[in-house]
C-alpha positions in Angstrom: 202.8 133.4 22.3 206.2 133.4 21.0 207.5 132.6 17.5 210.8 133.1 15.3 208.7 134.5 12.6 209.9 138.0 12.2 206.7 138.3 9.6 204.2 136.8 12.4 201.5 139.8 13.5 198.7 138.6 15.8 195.7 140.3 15.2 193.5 138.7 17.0 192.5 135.9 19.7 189.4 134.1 20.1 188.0 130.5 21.2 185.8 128.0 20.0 183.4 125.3 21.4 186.2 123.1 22.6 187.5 125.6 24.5 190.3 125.6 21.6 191.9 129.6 21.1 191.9 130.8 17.5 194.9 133.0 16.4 195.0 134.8 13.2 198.2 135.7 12.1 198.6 139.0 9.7 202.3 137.7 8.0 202.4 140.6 6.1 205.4 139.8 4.3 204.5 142.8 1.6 203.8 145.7 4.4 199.8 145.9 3.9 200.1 143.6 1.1 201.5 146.0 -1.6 199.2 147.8 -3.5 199.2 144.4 -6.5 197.8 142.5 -3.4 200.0 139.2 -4.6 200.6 138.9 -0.7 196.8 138.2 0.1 197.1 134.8 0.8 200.0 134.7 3.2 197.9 135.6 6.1 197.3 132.0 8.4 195.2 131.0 11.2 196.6 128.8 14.2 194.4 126.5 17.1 196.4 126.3 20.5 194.4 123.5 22.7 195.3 122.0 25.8 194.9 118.6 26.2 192.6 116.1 24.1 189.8 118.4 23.1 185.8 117.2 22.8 183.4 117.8 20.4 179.7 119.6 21.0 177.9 116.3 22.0 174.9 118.0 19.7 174.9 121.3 17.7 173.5 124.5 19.9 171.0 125.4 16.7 169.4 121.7 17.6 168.4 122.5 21.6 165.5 123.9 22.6 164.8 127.4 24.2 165.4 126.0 27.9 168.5 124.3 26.9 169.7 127.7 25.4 168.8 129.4 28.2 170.7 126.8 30.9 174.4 128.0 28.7 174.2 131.0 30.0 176.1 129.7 33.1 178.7 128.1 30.7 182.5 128.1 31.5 182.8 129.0 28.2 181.8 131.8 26.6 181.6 130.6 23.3 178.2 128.5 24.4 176.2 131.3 25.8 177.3 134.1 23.1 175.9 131.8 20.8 173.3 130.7 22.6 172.1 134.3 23.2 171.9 134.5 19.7 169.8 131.3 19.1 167.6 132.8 21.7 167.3 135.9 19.9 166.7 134.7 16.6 163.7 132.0 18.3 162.2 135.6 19.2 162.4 136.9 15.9 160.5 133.4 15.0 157.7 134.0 17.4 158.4 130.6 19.3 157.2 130.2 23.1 160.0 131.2 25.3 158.5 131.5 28.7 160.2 128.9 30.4 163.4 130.6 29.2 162.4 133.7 30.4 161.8 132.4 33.9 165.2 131.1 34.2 166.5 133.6 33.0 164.7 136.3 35.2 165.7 133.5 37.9 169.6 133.5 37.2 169.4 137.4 36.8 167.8 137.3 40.5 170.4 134.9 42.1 173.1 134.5 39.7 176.6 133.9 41.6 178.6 136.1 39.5 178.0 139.7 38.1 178.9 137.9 34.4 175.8 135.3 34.8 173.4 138.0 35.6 174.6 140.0 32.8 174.2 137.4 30.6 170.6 137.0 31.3 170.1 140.5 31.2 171.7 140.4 27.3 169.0 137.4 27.4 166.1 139.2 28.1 166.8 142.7 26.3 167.8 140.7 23.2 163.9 138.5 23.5 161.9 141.4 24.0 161.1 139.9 27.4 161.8 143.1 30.1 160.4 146.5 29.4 161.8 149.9 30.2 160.7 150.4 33.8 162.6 147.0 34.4 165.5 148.5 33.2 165.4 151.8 35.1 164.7 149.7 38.1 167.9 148.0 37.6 170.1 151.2 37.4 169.7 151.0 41.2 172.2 147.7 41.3 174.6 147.3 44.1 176.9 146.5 40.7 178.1 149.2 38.8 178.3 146.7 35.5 174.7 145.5 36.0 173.8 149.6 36.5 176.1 150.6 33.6 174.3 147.5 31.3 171.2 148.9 32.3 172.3 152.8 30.5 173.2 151.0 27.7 170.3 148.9 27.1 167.7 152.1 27.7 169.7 153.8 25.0 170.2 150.1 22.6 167.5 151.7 19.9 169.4 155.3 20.4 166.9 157.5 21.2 166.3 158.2 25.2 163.3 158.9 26.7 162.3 161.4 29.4 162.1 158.9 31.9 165.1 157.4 31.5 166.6 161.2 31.2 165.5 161.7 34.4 166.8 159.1 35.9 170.2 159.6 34.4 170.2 163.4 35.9 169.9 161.6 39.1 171.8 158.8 39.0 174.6 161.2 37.9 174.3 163.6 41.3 174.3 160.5 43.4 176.8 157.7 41.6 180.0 157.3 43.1 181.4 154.4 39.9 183.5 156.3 37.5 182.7 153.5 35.2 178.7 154.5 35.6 179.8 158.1 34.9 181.6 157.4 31.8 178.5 155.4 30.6 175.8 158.6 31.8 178.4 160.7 29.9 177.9 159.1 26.5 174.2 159.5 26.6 175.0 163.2 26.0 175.5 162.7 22.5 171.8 160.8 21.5 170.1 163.9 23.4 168.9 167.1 21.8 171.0 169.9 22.1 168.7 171.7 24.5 168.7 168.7 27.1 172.2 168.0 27.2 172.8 170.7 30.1 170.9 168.5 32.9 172.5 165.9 32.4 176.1 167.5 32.0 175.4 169.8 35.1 175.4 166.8 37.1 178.1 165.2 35.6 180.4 168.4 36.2 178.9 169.4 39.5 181.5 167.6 41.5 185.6 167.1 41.2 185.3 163.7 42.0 187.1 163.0 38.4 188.0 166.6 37.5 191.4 164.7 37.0 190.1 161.8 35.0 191.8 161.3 32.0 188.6 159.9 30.0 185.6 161.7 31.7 186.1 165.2 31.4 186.3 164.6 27.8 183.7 162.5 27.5 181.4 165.2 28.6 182.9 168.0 26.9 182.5 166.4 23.5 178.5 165.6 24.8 178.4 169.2 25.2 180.6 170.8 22.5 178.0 171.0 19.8 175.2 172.8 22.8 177.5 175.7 23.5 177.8 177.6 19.8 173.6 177.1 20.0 172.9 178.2 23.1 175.9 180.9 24.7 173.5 181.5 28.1 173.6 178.2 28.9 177.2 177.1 28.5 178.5 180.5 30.7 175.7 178.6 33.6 176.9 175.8 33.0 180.5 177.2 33.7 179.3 179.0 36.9 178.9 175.5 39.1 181.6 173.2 37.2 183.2 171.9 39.2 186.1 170.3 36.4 188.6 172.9 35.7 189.3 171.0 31.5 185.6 171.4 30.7 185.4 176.0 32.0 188.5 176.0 29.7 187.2 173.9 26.7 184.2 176.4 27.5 185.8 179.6 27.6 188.0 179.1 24.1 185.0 178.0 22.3 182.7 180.9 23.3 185.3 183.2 22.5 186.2 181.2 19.3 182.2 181.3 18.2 182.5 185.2 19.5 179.7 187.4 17.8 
């Protein structure tokens, strides 16, 4: 998008049931408004659409748990983020959402496009309609978005368990996704101190990303806290890392936290 404003600052894009996209424009002609905020009105909002645009032939709040459930395979997004909400919020309500269930569990099964099946994943985490030895069954995907969806949703409530902790351990000696590494790293943080070494052990235990901008870091702040609290473990730990970043960030904070 192009304009002659010299005060224009987009902030952010998004789209709306007629397929329509949404800019917000800052126009901060008082750098952050000034401190007297007599510029907080001068911020606009513009609607690029293509063509002659159509309106929602009925409201999504008027359809039924089915119809919800069929958006998922929208074109646009806007349909089946609200939709999922709909969904959600007809769970909270206690309606009967068993046919929706099915098609989801159906589109998750044979969906054409990694996108679809997440959606009905979202779909069925967000009803209360799959358990948690669904979703450690699904950490096994051929897709490393479904298997990284499937880390995030047995952590959602931000506790793990020690099933899923095992899981994890293994998943990490065995996953070749950087992207599903990242994801295994950031569980570090919701684990005890104690039980953060498994998990990071496998992590470290090849230098497969040793170069990685991201993951090295990822695990080291996962582990940062479990070194001071327990100096055995974190020289061990060192002994079969296999990222050179993570002995270092090791070695200067046991000699920092010397006794």
């Amino acid at each position: 998008m192009q304009t002659k404003d010299v005060w224009f600052r987009g902030v952010e894009l998004s789209y709306g049931p007629d397929g329509g996209v949404y800019v917000l424009d800052w126009s901060d002609i008082g750098e952050c408004h000034e401190n007297d905020g007599v510029h907080r009105t001068s911020g606009r909002i513009f609607k690029i659409s293509y063509g002659e645009t159509k309106r929602l032939a009925k409201p999504l709040h008027e359809l039924d748990s089915l119809e919800l459930a069929k958006l998922q395979t929208h074109k646009n997004e806007w349909h089946s983020r609200v939709a999922r909400r709909l969904l959600q919020e007809h769970a909270l309500a206690g309606k009967d959402l068993g046919q929706a269930r099915e098609a989801m569990l159906e589109l998750y099964r044979s969906g054409k496009t990694a996108a679809h099946r997440l959606r009905a994943m979202w779909v069925l985490h967000s009803i209360g309609a799959v358990d948690e030895a669904w979703l450690l069954e699904q950490s096994h995907d051929e897709n490393e978005h479904v298997r990284v969806w499937s880390i995030k949703l047995l952590t959602d409530a931000g506790a793990v368990s020690d099933a899923a902790l095992d899981r994890f351990v293994r998943l990490a000696k065995s996953e070749s996704s950087g992207l599903v590494q990242l994801h295994l790293a950031s569980v570090l943080r919701l684990l005890p101190l104690a039980k953060r070494w498994e998990l990071a052990s496998a992590l470290a235990a090849k230098d497969t990303f040793a170069k990685d901008p991201v993951l090295p870091l990822m695990i080291w702040f996962g582990i940062n806290p479990a070194v001071a609290a327990d100096r055995t473990a974190a020289i061990d730990f060192i002994s079969n890392c296999k990222i050179p970043k993570l002995r270092t960030f090791i070695a200067r904070r046991l000699v920092g936290s010397g006794e």
